[in-house]
C-alpha positions in Angstrom: 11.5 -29.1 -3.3 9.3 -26.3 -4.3 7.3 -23.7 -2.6 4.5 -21.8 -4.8 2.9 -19.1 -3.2 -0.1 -17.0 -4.6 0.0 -13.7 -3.4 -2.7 -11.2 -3.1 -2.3 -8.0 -4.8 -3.1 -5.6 -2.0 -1.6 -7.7 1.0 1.9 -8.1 -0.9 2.2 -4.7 -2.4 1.3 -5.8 -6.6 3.8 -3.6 -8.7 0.4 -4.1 -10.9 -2.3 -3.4 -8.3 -1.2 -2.3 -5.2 -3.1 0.6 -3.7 -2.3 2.6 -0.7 -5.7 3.3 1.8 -6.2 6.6 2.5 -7.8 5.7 5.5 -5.0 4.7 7.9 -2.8 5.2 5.7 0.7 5.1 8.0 -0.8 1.9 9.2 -1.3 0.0 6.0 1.9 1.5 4.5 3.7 0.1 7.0 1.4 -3.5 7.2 2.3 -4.1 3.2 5.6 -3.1 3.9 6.0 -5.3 6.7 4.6 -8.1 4.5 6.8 -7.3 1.4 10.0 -7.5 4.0 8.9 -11.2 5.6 8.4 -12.3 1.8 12.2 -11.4 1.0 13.0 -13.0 4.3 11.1 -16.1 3.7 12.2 -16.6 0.0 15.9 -16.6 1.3 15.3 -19.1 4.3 14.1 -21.5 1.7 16.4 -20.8 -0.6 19.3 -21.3 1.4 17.5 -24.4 2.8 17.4 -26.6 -1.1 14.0 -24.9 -1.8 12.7 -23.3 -5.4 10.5 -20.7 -4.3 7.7 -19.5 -7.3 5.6 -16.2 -6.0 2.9 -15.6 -8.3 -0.5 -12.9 -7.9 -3.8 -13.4 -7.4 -4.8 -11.5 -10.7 -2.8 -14.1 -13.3 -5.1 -16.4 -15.1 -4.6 -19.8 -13.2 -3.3 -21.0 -17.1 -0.3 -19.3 -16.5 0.1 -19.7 -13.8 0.2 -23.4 -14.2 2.3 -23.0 -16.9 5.0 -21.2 -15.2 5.2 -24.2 -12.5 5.0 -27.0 -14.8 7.7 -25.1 -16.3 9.7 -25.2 -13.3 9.1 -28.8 -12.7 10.0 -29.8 -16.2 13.6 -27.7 -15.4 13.8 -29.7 -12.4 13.3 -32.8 -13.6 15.2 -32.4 -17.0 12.1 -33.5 -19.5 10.3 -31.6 -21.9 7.3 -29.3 -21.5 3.9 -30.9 -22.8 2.5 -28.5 -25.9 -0.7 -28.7 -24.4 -2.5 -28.2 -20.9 -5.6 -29.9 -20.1 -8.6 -27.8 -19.3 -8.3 -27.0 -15.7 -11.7 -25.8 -15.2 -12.5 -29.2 -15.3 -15.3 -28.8 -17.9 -15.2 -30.1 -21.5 
């Protein structure tokens, strides 16, 4: 079982991106703190239930992040990790 998750860079606290309002500032501190906290929480519960659990942000290019699940998948299943990707734009 896997869980992917896409966070966004200002409501999960990016290492990369984060930035702290100065308006309200207490407030959303404490918001993206709060949010950073259930994250933890919720990676355990599904880890501790079977669950892989892949967090990825908002600003990766959706090739890698593709690659990193495939990845993941192809670990989980045991088989080897195609050379290539298809285009996922869906153009040619």
């Amino acid at each position: 079982m896997l869980a992917i998750f896409v966070n966004g860079c200002f409501w999960h606290g990016c290492p990369e991106h984060a930035t702290w309002p100065a308006a309200n500032g207490d407030f959303w501190r404490a918001k993206i703190e709060g949010t950073r906290a259930r994250d933890i929480r919720t990676d355990k519960m599904l880890i501790e239930s079977g669950w892989t659990v892949v967090r990825l942000w908002e600003h990766q290019p959706i090739e890698d992040m593709a690659e990193a699940v495939d990845a993941i998948v192809c670990q989980a299943r045991g088989t080897r990790k195609p050379e290539a990707y298809a285009d996922l734009s869906g153009s040619e």
